[in-house]
C-alpha positions in Angstrom: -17.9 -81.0 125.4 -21.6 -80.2 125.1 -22.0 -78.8 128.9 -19.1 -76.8 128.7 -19.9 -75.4 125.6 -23.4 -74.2 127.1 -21.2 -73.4 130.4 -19.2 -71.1 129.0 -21.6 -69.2 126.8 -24.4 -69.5 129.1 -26.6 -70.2 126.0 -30.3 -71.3 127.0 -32.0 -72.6 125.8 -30.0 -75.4 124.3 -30.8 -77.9 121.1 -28.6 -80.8 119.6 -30.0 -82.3 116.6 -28.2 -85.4 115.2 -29.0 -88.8 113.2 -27.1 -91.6 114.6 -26.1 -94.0 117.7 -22.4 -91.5 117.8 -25.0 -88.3 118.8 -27.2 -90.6 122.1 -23.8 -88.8 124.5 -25.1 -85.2 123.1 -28.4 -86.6 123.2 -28.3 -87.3 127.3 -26.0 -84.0 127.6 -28.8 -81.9 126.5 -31.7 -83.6 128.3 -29.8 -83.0 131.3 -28.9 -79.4 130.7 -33.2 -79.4 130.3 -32.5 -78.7 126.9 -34.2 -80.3 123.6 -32.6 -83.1 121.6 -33.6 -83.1 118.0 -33.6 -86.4 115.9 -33.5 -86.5 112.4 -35.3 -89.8 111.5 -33.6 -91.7 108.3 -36.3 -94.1 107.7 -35.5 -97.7 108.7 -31.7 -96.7 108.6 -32.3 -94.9 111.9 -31.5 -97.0 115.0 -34.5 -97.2 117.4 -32.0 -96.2 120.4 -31.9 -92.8 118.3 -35.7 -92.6 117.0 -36.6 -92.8 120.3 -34.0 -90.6 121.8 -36.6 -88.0 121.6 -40.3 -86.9 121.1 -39.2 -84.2 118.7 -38.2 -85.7 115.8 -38.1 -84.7 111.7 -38.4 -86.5 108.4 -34.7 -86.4 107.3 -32.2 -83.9 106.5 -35.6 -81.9 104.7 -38.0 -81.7 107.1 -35.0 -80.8 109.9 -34.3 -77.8 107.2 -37.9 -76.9 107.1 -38.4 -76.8 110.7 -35.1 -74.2 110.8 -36.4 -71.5 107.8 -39.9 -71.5 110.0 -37.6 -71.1 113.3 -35.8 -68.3 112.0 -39.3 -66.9 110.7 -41.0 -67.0 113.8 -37.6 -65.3 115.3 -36.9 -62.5 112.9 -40.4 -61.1 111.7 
């Protein structure tokens, strides 16, 4: 669902960010499309096939929201 999504928009570059062993499909899908997966990192809840499903990685659901507000700085300033 991920590739045709980006197929039929055409969207580049991509990102999936997700938590858990149900997001390592989106997780390869994006890699592929040379995109960036994004893991949010739980603590020791997270399963190390999804910590290490990525070099970019944030400290929970706060640190994933921090890194968005300074996205959408950096894009509309």
């Amino acid at each position: 669902m991920l590739r045709r999504l980006v197929a039929d928009t055409a969207v580049s570059p991509v990102a999936y960010a997700g938590d858990d062993l149900g997001d390592l499909p989106a997780f390869d899908a994006v890699t592929a499309l040379g995109g960036y997966p994004l893991v949010i990192i739980h603590g020791e809840e997270t399963a190390p096939a999804v910590a290490s499903a990525s070099t970019i990685s944030f400290a929970g659901v706060e640190g994933f929201a921090a890194w968005l507000s300074a996205l959408r700085d950096a894009v509309y300033t």
